[in-house]
N, C-alpha and C positions, 0 to 999 in steps of 0.2 A: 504494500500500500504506500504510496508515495503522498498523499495527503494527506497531513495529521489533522485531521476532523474535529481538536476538542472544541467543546464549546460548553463554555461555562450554565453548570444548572440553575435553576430558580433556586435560592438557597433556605432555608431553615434556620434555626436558631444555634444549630452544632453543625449543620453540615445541608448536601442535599436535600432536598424534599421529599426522596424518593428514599431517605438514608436514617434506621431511628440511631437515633442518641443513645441507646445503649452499646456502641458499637465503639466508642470510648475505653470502655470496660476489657476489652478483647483482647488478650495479654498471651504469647506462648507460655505453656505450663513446660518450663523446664524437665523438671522429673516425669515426666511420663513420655517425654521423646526419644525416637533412637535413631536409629541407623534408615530405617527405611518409612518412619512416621513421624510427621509433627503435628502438637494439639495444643488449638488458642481455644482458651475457655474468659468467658467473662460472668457477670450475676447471673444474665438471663438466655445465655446462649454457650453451646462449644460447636468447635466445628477440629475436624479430625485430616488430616492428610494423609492418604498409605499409599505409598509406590505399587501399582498391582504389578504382582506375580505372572511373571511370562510374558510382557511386555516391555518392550524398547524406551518406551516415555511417555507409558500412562500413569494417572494418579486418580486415584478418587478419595474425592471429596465429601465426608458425610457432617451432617450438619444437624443438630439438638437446639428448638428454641423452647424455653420453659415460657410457656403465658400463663404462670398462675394458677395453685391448685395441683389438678392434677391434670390439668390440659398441655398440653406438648404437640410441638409437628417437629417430624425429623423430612431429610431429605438429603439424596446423594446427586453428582453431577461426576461425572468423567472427564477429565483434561489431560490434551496432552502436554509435553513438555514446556513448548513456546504459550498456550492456553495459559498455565499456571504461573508464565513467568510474566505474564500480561497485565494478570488478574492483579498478582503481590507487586507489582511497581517496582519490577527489573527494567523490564520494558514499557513502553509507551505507546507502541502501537502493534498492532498484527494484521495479517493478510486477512483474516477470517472478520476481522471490524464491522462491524453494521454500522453504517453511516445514517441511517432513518434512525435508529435508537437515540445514537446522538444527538441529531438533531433535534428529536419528539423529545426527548429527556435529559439532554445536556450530556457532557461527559467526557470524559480520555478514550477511552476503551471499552467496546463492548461489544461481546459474543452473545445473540439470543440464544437462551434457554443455561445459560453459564454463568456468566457476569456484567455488570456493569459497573466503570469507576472512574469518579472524578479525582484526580489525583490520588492523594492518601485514601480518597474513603471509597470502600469495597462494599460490594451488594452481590449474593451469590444467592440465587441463580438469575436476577434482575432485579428491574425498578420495583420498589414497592410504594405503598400508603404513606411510608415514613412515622405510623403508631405500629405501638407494639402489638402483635398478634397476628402482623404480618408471616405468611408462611417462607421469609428469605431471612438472611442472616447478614448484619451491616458489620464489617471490621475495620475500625480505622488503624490507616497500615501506618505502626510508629518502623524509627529505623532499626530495632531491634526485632520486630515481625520481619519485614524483607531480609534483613542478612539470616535469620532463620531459617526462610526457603529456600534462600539463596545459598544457603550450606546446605540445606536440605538434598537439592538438585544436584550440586555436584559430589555431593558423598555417596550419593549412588549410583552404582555401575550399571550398565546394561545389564536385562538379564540375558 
């Protein structure tokens, strides 16, 4: 893609419109990552990374939002290598880009049914309502989340 399409969202009080505020919150948990998974958890959401087994540069992506009680939505998305390096703000832009997202929603980067992100702030698997109980997950990527994935990626080998 030769055109970096961002265009800045309608914005919110913490971030996009489309992005909730508990996404702030969103921190790697040290101790439960390793060699082939990383996991940002915050109050009301985690979301989990695992290199799938028997592939060259897939990952998935699963994802825990708690709305209170006993209600919960999970959901998974598959990325591959360049997908995930998009998503966490290695990169800026990708081939696969949807330029209507952007434009309809603002943004750096975005893959329908994956991601959408304005700079630091991550929405998997798109735009949402921006209240919680949205069934997507907002991560704002500090620089201690990127160099995470970004160890993450190159500490593992093809299979």
């Amino acid at each position: 893609m030769s055109e970096k399409p961002e265009k800045e969202p309608e914005m919110a009080e913490f971030g996009p419109i489309w992005w909730v505020s508990h996404g702030t919150k969103m921190r790697v948990v040290e101790d439960e990552c390793g060699k082939n998974v990383l996991v940002i958890r915050g109050s009301a959401a985690e979301v989990k990374i695992t290199k799938m087994p028997g592939t060259d540069s897939g990952w998935l992506i699963e994802y825990r939002i708690d709305h209170g009680g006993y209600c919960q939505s999970n959901g998974q998305v598959w990325m591959n290598e360049s997908e995930l390096a998009a998503a966490f703000r290695l990169r800026d832009d990708h081939e696969n880009s949807k330029l209507w997202l952007i434009r309809r929603y603002g943004g750096t980067v975005a893959i329908q049914r994956l991601f959408i992100r304005y700079r630091e702030f991550l929405n998997i698997p798109g735009p949402g309502t921006g209240y919680q109980g949205d069934s997507n997950v907002s991560i704002k990527l500090y620089p201690e989340t990127i160099l995470a994935v970004h160890k993450l990626i190159l500490s593992t080998p093809p299979s």
